[in-house]
C-alpha positions in Angstrom: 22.7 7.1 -15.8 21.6 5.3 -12.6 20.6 1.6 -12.7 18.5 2.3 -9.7 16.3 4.9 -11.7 16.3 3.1 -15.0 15.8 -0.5 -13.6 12.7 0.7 -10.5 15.1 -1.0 -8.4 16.4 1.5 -5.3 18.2 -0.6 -3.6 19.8 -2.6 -7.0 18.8 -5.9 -6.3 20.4 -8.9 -7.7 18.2 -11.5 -10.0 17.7 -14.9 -7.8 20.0 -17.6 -7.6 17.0 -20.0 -9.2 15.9 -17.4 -11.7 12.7 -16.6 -10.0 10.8 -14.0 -9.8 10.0 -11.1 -7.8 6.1 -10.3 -7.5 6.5 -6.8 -9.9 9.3 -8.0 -11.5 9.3 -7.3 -15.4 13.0 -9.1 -16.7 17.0 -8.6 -15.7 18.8 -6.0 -16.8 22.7 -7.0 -17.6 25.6 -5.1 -18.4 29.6 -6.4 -18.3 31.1 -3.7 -16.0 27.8 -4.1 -13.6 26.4 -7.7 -13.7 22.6 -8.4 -13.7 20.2 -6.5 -11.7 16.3 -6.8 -11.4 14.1 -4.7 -13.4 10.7 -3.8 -11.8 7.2 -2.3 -12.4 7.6 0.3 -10.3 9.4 2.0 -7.6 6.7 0.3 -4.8 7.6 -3.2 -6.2 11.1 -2.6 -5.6 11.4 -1.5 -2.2 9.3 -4.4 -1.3 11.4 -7.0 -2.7 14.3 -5.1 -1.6 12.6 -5.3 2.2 11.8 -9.2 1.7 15.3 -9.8 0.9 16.3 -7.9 4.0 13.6 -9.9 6.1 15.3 -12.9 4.7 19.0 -11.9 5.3 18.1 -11.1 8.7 16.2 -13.9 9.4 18.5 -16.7 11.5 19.5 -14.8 14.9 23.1 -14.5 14.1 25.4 -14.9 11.0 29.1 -14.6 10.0 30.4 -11.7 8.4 33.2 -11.1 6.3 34.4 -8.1 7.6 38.1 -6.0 7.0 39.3 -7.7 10.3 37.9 -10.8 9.8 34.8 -13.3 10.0 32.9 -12.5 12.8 29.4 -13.8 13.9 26.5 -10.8 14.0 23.4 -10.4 15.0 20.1 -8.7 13.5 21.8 -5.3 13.3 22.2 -2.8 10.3 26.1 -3.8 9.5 25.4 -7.4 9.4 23.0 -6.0 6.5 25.1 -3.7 4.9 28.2 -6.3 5.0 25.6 -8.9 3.3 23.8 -6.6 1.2 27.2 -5.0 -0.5 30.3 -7.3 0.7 33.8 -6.6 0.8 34.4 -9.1 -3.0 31.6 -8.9 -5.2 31.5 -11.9 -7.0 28.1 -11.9 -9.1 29.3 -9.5 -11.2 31.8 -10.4 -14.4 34.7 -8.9 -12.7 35.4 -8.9 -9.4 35.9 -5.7 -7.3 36.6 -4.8 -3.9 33.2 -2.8 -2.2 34.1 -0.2 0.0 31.7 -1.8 2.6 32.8 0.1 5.8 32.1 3.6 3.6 28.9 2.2 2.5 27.7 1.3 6.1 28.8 4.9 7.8 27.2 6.9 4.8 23.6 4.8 5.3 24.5 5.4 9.1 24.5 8.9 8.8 22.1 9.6 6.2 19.5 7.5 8.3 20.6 9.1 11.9 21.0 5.6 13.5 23.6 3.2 14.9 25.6 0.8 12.8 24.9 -1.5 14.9 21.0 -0.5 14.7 19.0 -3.3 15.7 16.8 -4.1 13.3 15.2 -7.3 14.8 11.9 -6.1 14.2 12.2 -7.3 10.5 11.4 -10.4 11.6 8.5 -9.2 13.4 6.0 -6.9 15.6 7.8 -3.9 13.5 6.3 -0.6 15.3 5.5 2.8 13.7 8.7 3.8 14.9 10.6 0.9 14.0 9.0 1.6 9.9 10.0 4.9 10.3 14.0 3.8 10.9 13.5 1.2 8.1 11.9 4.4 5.8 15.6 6.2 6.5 17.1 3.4 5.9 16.3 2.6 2.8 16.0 5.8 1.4 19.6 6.0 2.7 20.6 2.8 0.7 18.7 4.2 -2.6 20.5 7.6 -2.3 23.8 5.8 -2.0 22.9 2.7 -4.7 21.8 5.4 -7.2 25.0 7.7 -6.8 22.8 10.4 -7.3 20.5 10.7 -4.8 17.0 8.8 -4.0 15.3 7.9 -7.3 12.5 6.8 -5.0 9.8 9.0 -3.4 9.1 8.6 0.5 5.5 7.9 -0.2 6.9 4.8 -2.7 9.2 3.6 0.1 6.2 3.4 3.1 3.9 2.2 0.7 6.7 -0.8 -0.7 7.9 -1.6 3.2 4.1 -1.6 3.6 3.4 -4.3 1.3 6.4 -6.1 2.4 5.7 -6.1 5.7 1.3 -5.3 5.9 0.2 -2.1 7.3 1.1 -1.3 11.1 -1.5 -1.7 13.3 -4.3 1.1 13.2 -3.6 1.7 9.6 -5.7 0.7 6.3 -4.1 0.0 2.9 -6.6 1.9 0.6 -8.7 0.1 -1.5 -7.3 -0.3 -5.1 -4.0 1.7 -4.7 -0.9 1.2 -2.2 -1.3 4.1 -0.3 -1.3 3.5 3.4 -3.6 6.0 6.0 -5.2 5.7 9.1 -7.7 3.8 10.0 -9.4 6.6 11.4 -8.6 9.3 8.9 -10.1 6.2 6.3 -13.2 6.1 8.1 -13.8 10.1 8.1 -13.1 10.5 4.5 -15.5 7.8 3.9 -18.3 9.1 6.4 -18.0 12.6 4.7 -18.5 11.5 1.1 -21.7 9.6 2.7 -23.1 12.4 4.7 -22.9 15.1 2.2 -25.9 17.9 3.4 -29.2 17.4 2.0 -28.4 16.5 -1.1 -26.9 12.8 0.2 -29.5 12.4 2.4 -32.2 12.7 -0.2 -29.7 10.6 -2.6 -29.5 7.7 0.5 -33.3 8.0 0.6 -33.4 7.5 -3.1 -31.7 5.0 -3.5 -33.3 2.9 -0.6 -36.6 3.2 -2.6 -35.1 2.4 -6.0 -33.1 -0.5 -5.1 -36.1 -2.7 -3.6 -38.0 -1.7 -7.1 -34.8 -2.8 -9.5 -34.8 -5.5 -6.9 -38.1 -6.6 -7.3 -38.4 -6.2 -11.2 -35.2 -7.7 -11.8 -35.3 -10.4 -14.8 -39.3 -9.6 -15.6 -40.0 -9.1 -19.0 -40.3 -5.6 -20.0 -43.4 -5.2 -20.7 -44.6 -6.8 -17.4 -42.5 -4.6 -15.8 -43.5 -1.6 -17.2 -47.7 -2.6 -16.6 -46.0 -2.8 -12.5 -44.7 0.1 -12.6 -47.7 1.8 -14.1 -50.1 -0.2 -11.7 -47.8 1.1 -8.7 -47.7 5.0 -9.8 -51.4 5.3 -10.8 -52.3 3.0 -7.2 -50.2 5.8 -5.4 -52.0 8.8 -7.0 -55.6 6.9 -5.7 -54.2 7.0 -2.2 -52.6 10.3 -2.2 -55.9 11.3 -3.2 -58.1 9.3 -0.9 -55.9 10.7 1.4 -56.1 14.1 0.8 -60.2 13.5 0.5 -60.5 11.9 3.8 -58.2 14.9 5.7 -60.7 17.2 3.9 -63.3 16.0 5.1 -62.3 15.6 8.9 -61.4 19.4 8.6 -65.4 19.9 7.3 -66.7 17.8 10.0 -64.6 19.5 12.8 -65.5 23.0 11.3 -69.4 21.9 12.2 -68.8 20.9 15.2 -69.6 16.9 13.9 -66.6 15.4 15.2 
């Protein structure tokens, strides 16, 4: 059984110290060999708590670390996180046990492909595409080892989570009503190729530029009056598609005799 699965909760986040909330958050989940950990909606909303917390942790430029060889000051990097995130005594839960912190840090090191000393300033701010890409392996590096049994948390639920957390890097759209995140300019084609669809669109677009001026302009008439418009406007139309038609006739006649 992984806590990380059951609870939506990759990264196993602790509960807040005030008993607060996370945006997603549906309750605590608490066992006596584990301690409390957050229980979520959804994968999404736990990766971007899980990134808010890391924003938070990362926040002042430098902190100190207990680390095997002592306290030590540390700046924005990826073992100041890890050393925070999972420290060497844990004491939230109901018994205390030692972490094997410097394990935890080299696995997520290697699993990720980056530094432990990975800067990771850009948490704070101005992260790039390639700086979300880092934080991407990062995390899923975290969930596999948090889990003990791999990532219980999709890629696509891990962008789209460090994407709420963080908004979408520049040149890219959230899509409307879900937490996907695309390109701005892959947005804009999908949306100009529903719109311009053959024929058949442009005779819908046309349509519907007539009918909305009508349901416009009969909007909150009684019925009846309504109606008697319409009527009024179809059999006016036939008298001047006919008129029309009569009035072309008889320029053909004229032209024909040589009159005009």
């Amino acid at each position: 059984m992984s806590l990380a699965r059951d609870n939506f909760n990759p990264l196993n986040l602790r509960p807040l110290a005030r008993g607060e909330q996370w945006r997603g958050q549906t309750g605590v989940s608490t066992n006596p060999a584990t301690g409390s950990f957050c229980k979520f909606e959804n994968n999404i909303a736990g990766v971007r708590a899980a990134t808010i917390n890391m924003r938070s942790i990362l926040a002042p430029a430098s902190s100190r670390i207990v680390t095997e060889t002592g306290t030590v000051s540390i700046g924005r990097t990826l073992r100041r996180l890890i050393y925070t995130w999972a420290p060497l005594v844990d004491t939230s839960a109901t018994a205390n046990y030692q972490n094997h912190t410097a394990a935890y840090l080299a696995g997520v090191a290697k699993k990720a492909n980056v530094s432990p000393d990975f800067d990771m300033t850009f948490l704070t701010g101005g992260a790039t595409e390639a700086d979300r890409k880092a934080l991407m392996a990062v995390v899923g590096a975290m969930n596999a080892i948090e889990s003990g049994e791999g990532m219980t948390a999709s890629w696509a639920e891990i962008n789209s989570g460090i994407s709420a957390a963080l908004g979408p890097p520049p040149g890219y759209v959230v899509q409307p009503d879900t937490p996907n995140v695309i390109r701005r300019d892959v947005n804009a084609s999908q949306i100009l190729q529903t719109a311009d669809n053959g024929a058949i669109g442009q005779q819908a677009t046309i349509a519907a530029q007539v009918a909305v001026p009508v349901i416009a302009a009969t909007a909150g008439l009684d019925w009846r009056v309504a109606a008697i418009m319409a009527f009024m406007a179809i059999v006016g139309g036939g008298f001047a598609f006919f008129a029309f038609r009569a009035i072309r006739r008889d320029r053909l006649r004229m032209h024909r005799e040589g009159v005009a």
